[in-house]
N, C-alpha and C positions, 0 to 999 in steps of 0.2 A: 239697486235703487229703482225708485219707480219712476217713470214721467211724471213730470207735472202737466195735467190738462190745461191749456189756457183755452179760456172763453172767448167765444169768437166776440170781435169788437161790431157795435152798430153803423149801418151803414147810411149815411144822409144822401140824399137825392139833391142836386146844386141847379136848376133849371135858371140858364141862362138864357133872357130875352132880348133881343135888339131888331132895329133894322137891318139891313145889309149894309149900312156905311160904315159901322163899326168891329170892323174883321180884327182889328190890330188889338184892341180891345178885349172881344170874347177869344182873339188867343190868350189873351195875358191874363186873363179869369181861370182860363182852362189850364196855364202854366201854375199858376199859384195853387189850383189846387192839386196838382199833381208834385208841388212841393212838400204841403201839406200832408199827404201821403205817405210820401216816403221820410219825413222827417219823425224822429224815432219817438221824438216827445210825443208825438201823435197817434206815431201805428198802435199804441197800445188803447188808445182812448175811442178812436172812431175812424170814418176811411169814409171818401167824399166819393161820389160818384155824379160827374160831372154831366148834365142832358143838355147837350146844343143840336143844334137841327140840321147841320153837315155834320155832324157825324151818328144820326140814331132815323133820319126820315129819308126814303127813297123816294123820286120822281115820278109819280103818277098820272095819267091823264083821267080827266074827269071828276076829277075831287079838288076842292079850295087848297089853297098850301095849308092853312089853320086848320085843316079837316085831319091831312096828311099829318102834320105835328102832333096833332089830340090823338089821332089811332097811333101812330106809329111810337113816338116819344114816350108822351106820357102830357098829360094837363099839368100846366103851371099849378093849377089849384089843388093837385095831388102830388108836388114835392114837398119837400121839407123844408128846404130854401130857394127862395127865385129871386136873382140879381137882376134886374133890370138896367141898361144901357143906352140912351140917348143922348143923340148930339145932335147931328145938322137936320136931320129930319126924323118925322114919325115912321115912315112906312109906308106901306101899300094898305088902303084901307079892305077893309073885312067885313064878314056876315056871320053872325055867330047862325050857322045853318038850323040849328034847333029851334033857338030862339025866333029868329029874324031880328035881331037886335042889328044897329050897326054899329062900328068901330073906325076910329081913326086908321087904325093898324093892327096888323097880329100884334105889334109889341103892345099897344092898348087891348086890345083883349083878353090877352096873355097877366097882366098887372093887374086890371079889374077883377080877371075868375082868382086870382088869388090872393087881391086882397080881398074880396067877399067871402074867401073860403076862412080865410082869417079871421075875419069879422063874427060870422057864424060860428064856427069852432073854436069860440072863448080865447082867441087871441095864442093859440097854439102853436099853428101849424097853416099854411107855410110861412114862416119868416120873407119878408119882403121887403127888399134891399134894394 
Protein backbone atom coordinates (compact mmCIF):
# COMPACT_ATOMS: atom_id res chain seq x y z
CA UNK A 1 0.00 0.00 0.00
CA UNK A 2 1.14 3.36 -0.37
CA UNK A 3 1.38 6.41 2.10
CA UNK A 4 -0.97 8.70 2.19
CA UNK A 5 0.68 12.30 1.84
CA UNK A 6 -0.88 14.68 4.32
CA UNK A 7 -0.55 18.35 3.58
CA UNK A 8 1.15 20.33 5.81
CA UNK A 9 -1.47 22.44 7.92
CA UNK A 10 -1.07 26.61 7.99
CA UNK A 11 0.58 28.13 10.42
CA UNK A 12 -0.96 31.56 12.19
CA UNK A 13 1.43 33.90 13.92
CA UNK A 14 -0.60 34.81 17.71
CA UNK A 15 1.27 38.21 18.63
CA UNK A 16 0.63 38.89 22.08
CA UNK A 17 0.74 42.42 23.38
CA UNK A 18 0.65 43.80 27.00
CA UNK A 19 2.39 45.64 29.63
CA UNK A 20 4.43 43.92 32.25
CA UNK A 21 1.62 43.62 34.77
CA UNK A 22 -0.04 41.15 33.12
CA UNK A 23 2.38 37.91 33.16
CA UNK A 24 -0.50 35.58 34.60
CA UNK A 25 -2.49 36.54 31.66
CA UNK A 26 0.03 36.18 28.57
CA UNK A 27 0.63 32.82 30.34
CA UNK A 28 -2.70 31.84 30.02
CA UNK A 29 -2.92 33.04 26.21
CA UNK A 30 0.22 31.06 25.61
CA UNK A 31 -1.33 28.00 27.57
CA UNK A 32 -4.54 28.05 25.43
CA UNK A 33 -2.90 28.03 22.53
CA UNK A 34 -0.61 25.36 23.13
CA UNK A 35 -3.98 23.45 23.99
CA UNK A 36 -5.13 24.35 20.79
CA UNK A 37 -2.29 22.62 19.20
CA UNK A 38 -2.32 19.64 20.48
CA UNK A 39 -6.02 19.09 20.57
CA UNK A 40 -6.73 16.66 17.57
CA UNK A 41 -9.84 18.56 16.23
CA UNK A 42 -7.13 21.06 15.48
CA UNK A 43 -3.78 19.58 14.43
CA UNK A 44 -5.39 18.65 11.24
CA UNK A 45 -6.81 22.16 10.35
CA UNK A 46 -3.89 24.82 11.39
CA UNK A 47 -1.06 25.17 14.43
CA UNK A 48 -0.71 28.58 16.37
CA UNK A 49 2.49 29.82 16.83
CA UNK A 50 2.56 31.83 19.73
CA UNK A 51 5.13 35.75 19.61
CA UNK A 52 5.58 37.03 23.17
CA UNK A 53 8.54 39.00 23.86
CA UNK A 54 10.14 36.74 26.93
CA UNK A 55 10.33 34.28 24.79
CA UNK A 56 11.53 35.53 20.89
CA UNK A 57 13.50 39.27 21.96
CA UNK A 58 17.00 39.25 23.67
CA UNK A 59 18.41 42.20 25.81
CA UNK A 60 20.27 44.72 24.08
CA UNK A 61 21.94 47.83 25.09
CA UNK A 62 21.31 50.80 22.85
CA UNK A 63 18.12 50.03 21.01
CA UNK A 64 14.40 50.96 22.44
CA UNK A 65 12.69 47.73 23.83
CA UNK A 66 10.03 48.39 20.73
CA UNK A 67 13.05 48.39 18.39
CA UNK A 68 14.17 45.16 19.99
CA UNK A 69 10.56 43.59 19.64
CA UNK A 70 10.17 44.88 15.69
CA UNK A 71 13.87 43.33 14.80
CA UNK A 72 13.74 40.48 16.90
CA UNK A 73 9.97 39.10 17.14
CA UNK A 74 8.27 40.24 14.31
CA UNK A 75 5.72 43.52 14.01
CA UNK A 76 2.23 43.19 15.57
CA UNK A 77 1.28 44.59 12.01
CA UNK A 78 2.85 41.47 10.24
CA UNK A 79 1.13 38.67 12.33
CA UNK A 80 -1.98 37.17 11.62
CA UNK A 81 -3.54 37.64 15.02
CA UNK A 82 -2.56 40.07 17.81
CA UNK A 83 -4.31 39.76 21.19
CA UNK A 84 -4.06 42.72 23.02
CA UNK A 85 -4.00 42.77 27.06
CA UNK A 86 -4.72 45.47 29.43
CA UNK A 87 -5.35 46.08 32.93
CA UNK A 88 -3.93 48.47 35.53
CA UNK A 89 -1.75 50.28 33.41
CA UNK A 90 -0.60 51.24 29.62
CA UNK A 91 3.11 50.73 29.77
CA UNK A 92 6.23 52.41 29.33
CA UNK A 93 5.68 55.05 26.78
CA UNK A 94 7.45 54.97 23.25
CA UNK A 95 8.99 56.55 20.05
CA UNK A 96 8.06 54.92 17.05
CA UNK A 97 11.99 55.45 15.98
CA UNK A 98 11.13 55.81 12.24
CA UNK A 99 8.47 57.84 12.44
CA UNK A 100 9.03 60.09 15.58
CA UNK A 101 5.47 59.53 16.24
CA UNK A 102 4.80 59.13 20.06
CA UNK A 103 3.07 56.38 22.02
CA UNK A 104 1.42 55.82 25.24
CA UNK A 105 3.20 52.35 25.41
CA UNK A 106 4.73 49.53 23.32
CA UNK A 107 1.40 47.96 24.00
CA UNK A 108 -0.30 51.24 22.17
CA UNK A 109 2.09 50.97 19.49
CA UNK A 110 1.96 47.46 19.00
CA UNK A 111 -2.47 47.71 18.53
CA UNK A 112 -2.16 51.03 16.43
CA UNK A 113 0.57 49.31 13.68
CA UNK A 114 -1.91 46.59 13.58
CA UNK A 115 -4.82 47.83 13.36
CA UNK A 116 -3.68 50.22 10.62
CA UNK A 117 -2.28 47.22 8.96
CA UNK A 118 -5.76 45.97 9.09
CA UNK A 119 -7.36 48.90 8.11
CA UNK A 120 -5.14 49.08 4.90
CA UNK A 121 -5.22 45.41 3.93
CA UNK A 122 -9.04 45.36 3.25
CA UNK A 123 -9.73 44.08 6.72
CA UNK A 124 -7.70 40.94 6.32
CA UNK A 125 -4.91 40.38 8.30
CA UNK A 126 -4.06 41.00 11.32
CA UNK A 127 -7.04 40.06 13.25
CA UNK A 128 -7.00 42.24 16.38
CA UNK A 129 -8.23 41.06 19.46
Amino acid sequence: TMAQVVPPVPTFTVFISSPGDVSDERAAIKSAIDEINVDPAWQCRCALKSLAYEDHTPSQMGKSVQRVVDDFMRKASEADVVVCVVKGRMGTPTVDERTGRAFLSGTHYEFDSAYQAFTSGAGRTPRVM
